[in-house]
N, C-alpha and C positions, 0 to 999 in steps of 0.2 A: 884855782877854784876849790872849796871850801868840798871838804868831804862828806858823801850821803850817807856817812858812818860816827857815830861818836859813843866812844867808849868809858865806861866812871867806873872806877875803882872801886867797893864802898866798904871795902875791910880787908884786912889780912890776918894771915896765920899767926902767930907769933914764933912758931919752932919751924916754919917752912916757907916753898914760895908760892904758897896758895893763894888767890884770892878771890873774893867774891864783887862780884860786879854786875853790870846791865849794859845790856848794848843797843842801842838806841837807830834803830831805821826809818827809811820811807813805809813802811806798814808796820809800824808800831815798835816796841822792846821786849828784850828778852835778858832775862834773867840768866847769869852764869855763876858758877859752872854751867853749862849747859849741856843737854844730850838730846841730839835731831834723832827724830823718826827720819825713817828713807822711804820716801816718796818715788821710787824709780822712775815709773812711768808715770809721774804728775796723781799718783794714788799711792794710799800706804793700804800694801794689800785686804782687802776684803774689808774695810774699815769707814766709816763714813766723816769726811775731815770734822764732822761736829767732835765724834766721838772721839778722835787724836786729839782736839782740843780738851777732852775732858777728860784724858788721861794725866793733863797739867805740860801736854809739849807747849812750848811757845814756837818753835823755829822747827820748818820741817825742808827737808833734802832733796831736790829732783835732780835727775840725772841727763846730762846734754846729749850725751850717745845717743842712748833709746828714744829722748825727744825727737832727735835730730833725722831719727829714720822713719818714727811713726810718732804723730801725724804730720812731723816737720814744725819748723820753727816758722815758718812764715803764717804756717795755718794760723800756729797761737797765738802767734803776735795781731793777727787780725781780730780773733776773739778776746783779745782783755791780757796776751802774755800768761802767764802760767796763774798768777791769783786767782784772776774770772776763770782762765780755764776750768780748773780743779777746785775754785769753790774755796779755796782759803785766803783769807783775809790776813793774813800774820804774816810774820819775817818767812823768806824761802831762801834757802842756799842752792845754788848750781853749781855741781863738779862739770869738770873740763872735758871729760871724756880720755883723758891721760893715763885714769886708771882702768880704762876696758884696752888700752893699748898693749899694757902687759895682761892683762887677765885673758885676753884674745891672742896675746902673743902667734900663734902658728896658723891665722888666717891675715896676718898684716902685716906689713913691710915697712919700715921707720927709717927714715935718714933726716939729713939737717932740715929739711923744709918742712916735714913733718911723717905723718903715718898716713898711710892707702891699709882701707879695710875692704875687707867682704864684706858685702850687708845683712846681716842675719834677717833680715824680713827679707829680701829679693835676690839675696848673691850679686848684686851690682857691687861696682867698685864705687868708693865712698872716701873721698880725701881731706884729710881734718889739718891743716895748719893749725898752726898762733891763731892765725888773720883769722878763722872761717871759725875755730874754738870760741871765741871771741865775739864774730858777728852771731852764733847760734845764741849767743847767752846776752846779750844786746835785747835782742829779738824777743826771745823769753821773756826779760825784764825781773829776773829775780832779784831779791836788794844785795847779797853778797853773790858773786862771782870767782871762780878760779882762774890762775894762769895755767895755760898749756904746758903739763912737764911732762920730762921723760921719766917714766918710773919704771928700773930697772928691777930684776927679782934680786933680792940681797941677799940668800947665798949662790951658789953656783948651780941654776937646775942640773948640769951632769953627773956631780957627781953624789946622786942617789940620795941625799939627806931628805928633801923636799919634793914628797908627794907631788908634784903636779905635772902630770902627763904633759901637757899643753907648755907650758916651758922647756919643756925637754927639746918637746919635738920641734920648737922652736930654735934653741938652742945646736941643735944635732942639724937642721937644714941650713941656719947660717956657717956651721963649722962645713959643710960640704962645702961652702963656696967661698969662705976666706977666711976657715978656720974662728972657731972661739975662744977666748980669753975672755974670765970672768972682771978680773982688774982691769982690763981695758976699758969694759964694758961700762961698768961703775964709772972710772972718770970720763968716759963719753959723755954720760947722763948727767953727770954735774955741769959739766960747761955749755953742753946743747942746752939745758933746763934753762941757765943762767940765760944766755942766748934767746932762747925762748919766752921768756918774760920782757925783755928787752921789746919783743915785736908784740906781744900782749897789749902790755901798758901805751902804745905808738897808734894800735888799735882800736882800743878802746875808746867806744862814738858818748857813750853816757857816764863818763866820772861823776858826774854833777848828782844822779841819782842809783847808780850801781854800786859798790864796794867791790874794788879788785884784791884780790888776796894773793899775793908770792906764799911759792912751794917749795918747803927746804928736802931735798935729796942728800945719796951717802951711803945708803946700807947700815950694816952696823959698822963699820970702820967712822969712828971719832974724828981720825984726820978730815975726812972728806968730806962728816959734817958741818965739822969748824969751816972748809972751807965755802960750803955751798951755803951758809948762814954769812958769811962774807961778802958773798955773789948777791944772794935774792936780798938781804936785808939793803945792799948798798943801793936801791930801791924805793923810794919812799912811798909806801903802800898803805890803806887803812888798816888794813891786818895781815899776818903770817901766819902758815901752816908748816906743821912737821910732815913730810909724807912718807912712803917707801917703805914703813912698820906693819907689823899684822899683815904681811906679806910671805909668809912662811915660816919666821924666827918664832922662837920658845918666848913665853912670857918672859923671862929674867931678860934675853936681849933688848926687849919690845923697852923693857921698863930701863934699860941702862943708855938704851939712845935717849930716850924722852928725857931722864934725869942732867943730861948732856943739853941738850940742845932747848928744852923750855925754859928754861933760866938764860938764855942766852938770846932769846927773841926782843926786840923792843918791849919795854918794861910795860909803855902808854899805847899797847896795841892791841887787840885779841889774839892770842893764839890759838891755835885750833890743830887738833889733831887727828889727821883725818884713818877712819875705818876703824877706831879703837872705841867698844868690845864689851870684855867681862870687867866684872863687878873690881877687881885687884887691878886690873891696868887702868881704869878709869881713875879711881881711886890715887894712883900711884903717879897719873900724870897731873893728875891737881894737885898733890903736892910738890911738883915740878913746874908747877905755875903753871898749865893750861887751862884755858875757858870754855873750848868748846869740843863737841865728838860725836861723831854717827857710827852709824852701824846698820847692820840687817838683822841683828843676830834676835831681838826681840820677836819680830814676825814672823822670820823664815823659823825658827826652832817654834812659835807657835802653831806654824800651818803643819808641825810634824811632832804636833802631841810631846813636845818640852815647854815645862814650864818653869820658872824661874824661880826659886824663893831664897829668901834671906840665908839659909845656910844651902845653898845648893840648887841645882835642875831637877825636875823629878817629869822620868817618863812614864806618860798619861797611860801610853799602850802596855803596860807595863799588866802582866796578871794578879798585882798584887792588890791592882787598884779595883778589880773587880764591882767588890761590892764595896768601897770602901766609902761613907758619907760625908767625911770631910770634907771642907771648901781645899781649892791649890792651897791656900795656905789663911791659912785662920787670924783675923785682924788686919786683911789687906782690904780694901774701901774700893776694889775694882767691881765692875759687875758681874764677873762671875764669883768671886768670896762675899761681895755684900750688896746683891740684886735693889735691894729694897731701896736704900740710898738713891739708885740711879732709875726709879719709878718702875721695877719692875717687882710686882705683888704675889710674891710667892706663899707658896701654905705655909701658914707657922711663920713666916719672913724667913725660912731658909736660906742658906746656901744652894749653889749648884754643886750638886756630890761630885768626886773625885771619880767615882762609878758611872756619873750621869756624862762627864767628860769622855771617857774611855768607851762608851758604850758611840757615841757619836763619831769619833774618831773610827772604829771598828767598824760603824757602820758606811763610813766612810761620807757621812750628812756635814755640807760646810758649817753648821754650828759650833761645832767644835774649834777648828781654826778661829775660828774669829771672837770666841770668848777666851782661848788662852792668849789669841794676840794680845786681846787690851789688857787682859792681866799683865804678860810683859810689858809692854808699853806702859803701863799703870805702875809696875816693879819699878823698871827702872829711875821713871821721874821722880816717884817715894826717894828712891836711893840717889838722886840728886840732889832733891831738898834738903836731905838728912846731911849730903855734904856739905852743902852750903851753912847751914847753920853750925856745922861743927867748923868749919871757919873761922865764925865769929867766936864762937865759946874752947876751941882749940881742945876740946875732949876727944881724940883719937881713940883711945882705951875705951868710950861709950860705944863709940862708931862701928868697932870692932865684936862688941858683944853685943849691939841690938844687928849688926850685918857679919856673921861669921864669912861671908863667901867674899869678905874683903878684907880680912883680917891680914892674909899675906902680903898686900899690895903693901899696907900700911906700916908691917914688918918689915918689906924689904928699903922702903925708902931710908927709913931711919938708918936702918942697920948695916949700908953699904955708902953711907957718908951722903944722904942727899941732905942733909943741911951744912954740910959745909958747899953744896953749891951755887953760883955765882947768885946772888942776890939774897939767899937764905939768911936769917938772923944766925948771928956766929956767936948760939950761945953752949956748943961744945956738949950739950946732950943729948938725948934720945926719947922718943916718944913713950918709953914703958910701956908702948901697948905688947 
């Protein structure tokens, strides 16, 4: 059966394996590189989907877990599935709920058949297979779809590198009962993963109109990507994801797995990179040939007074912004830097002050969240357009000075051999930026 995915290529890099493309669904296309809002609970918080629309997202993220527990998958599937639910008409992505597996690590239990959770709305027990990962996102009816993986934490939570309590204590209750090993662990998740897609793809009721997408695992260990890129691609799926990054590691790991394993995805496929971020790993994985990427990080740092700009975050709560009249940032076309554009009639056509920000926030009034959210959300899609077109025109060294807070990404590919890899033009220089 003919895939409800089709992917066009319509330019490439010349010095890397960038490309620019469209990816074509059951509700419409979407322009790539891309970067999805997250939608968690079928809403991008406090936002109204017109408005996510007119930030320039085409393709927005909801999450199977939190569907799955409230209001349930069967409700929405009665009401129209996730589109009619929540009012958008565009491309939707559904994760698998694989990544609340680790991120909840120490209230759930995982073996080969799957993970038993606690219910964070009711404390029931809550059992998520392949099978049932699968039928939730059926049910849904988002146009892409994930496989149920195992997503291990990639370094070792015991030994003290990686902040997160919640691995630990995960980590520390299995070693009481049969000891832990982090290496183990790691090739567990590779071949369970593989396994796990195996019962995915066997499941899956709607190929005809869903896009199932294979999730490559590994940590930062090289070997184990090669192999788990072996495992899911031997697969024949509309598209592939990197996954298990921005999971604890330093930017420079995040960027050295991606430079590894995007170039090594089906050339004719989307890749997609999932949970990746700042403005330098974004950057750094589209020259590594990925198309697509979510995140929180736009919303969640807006509901807490960070705002984004082209060289930098600047915190709103911050005393300096007191009285300060500036827009977040000066020549951004969002509506809190330029009201007027977006039919709001202010004195003079003003901006919203950086003071009048800080003062809402202080005051603790939701205005404020919700005009730095669309500014992020408005940042970022600016900073994918601006990718895209340096695609085609391959000015890296422009990209760099009209986006300082991407300049490293761009740095570091160059400069640690990413064109010499697998598909790169091998033309033996460097980006000068």
């Amino acid at each position: 059966m003919a895939s409800p995915l089709r992917f066009e290529v319509l330019g490439r890099d010349a010095r890397s394996c960038a490309r620019r493309g469209v990816v074509h669904t059951p509700h419409g296309a979407f322009e790539t590189p891309a970067f999805m809002p997250v939608g968690t609970r079928g809403t991008v918080k406090g936002v109204l989907p017109s408005m996510v629309a007119g930030t320039g997202a085409q393709i927005l993220l909801n999450n199977t877990y939190h569907l799955m527990l409230r209001p349930g998958a069967e409700l929405i599937a009665r009401l129209g599935g996730v589109h009619g639910f929540m009012g958008w008409d565009g491309p939707i992505l559904t994760d698998s709920g694989g990544y609340q597996a680790y991120s909840m690590a120490d209230i759930n239990a995982i073996d080969d058949d799957g993970v038993t959770f606690r219910s964070i709305v009711d404390g029931s027990r809550v059992c998520l297979t392949p099978e049932r990962a699968i039928e939730v996102q059926n049910l849904l009816g988002a146009d892409i779809i994930m496989a149920f993986d195992d997503c291990p934490p990639s370094k070792d939570p015991m030994d003290g590198s990686v902040n997160q309590a919640r691995l630990r204590h995960a980590a520390a209750r299995d070693a009481s009962r049969r000891g832990y090993d982090h290496e183990s662990r790691l090739d567990l998740a590779l071949d369970r993963t593989a396994r796990w897609l195996e019962r995915c793809t066997r499941a899956h009721a709607r190929p005809h109109d869903q896009a199932l997408f294979g999730i490559v695992q590994g940590g930062t260990d090289l070997d184990r990507r090669a192999r788990s890129i072996e495992q899911v691609c031997g697969i024949d799926l509309p598209g592939y994801a990197i996954g298990g990054v921005a999971v604890g590691e330093e930017s420079e790991d995040i960027a050295r797995v991606v430079r590894f394993c995007g170039p090594r995805l089906p050339e004719d496929r989307p890749r997609y990179l999932m949970g990746v971020g700042y403005e330098r790993d974004l950057v750094s994985a589209v020259l590594s040939g990925c198309d697509m990427f979510d995140c929180v990080l736009p919303t969640r740092n807006g509901r807490n007074a960070n705002a984004f700009t082209r060289s930098g975050q600047i915190r709103l709560r911050n005393s300096r912004f007191r009285d300060d009249p500036e827009p977040i940032e000066p020549g951004c076309d969002c509506p809190a830097c330029d009201p007027v554009r977006h039919g709001w009639q202010t004195p003079g056509g003003r901006a919203i002050s950086r003071a009048y920000l800080r003062h809402l926030f202080m005051s603790d009034e939701m205005l404020g969240p919700i005009l730095v959210s669309l500014h992020n959300l408005r940042h970022f899609q600016r900073f994918m357009a601006d990718v895209r077109e340096t695609i085609g025109s391959g000015d890296w060294d422009g990209l760099c000075r009209r986006w300082p807070v991407a300049e490293a990404g761009v740095h570091e590919w160059f400069s640690y051999g990413g064109d010499n890899a697998p598909g790169a033009p091998n033309n033996g220089g460097s980006s000068g930026a």
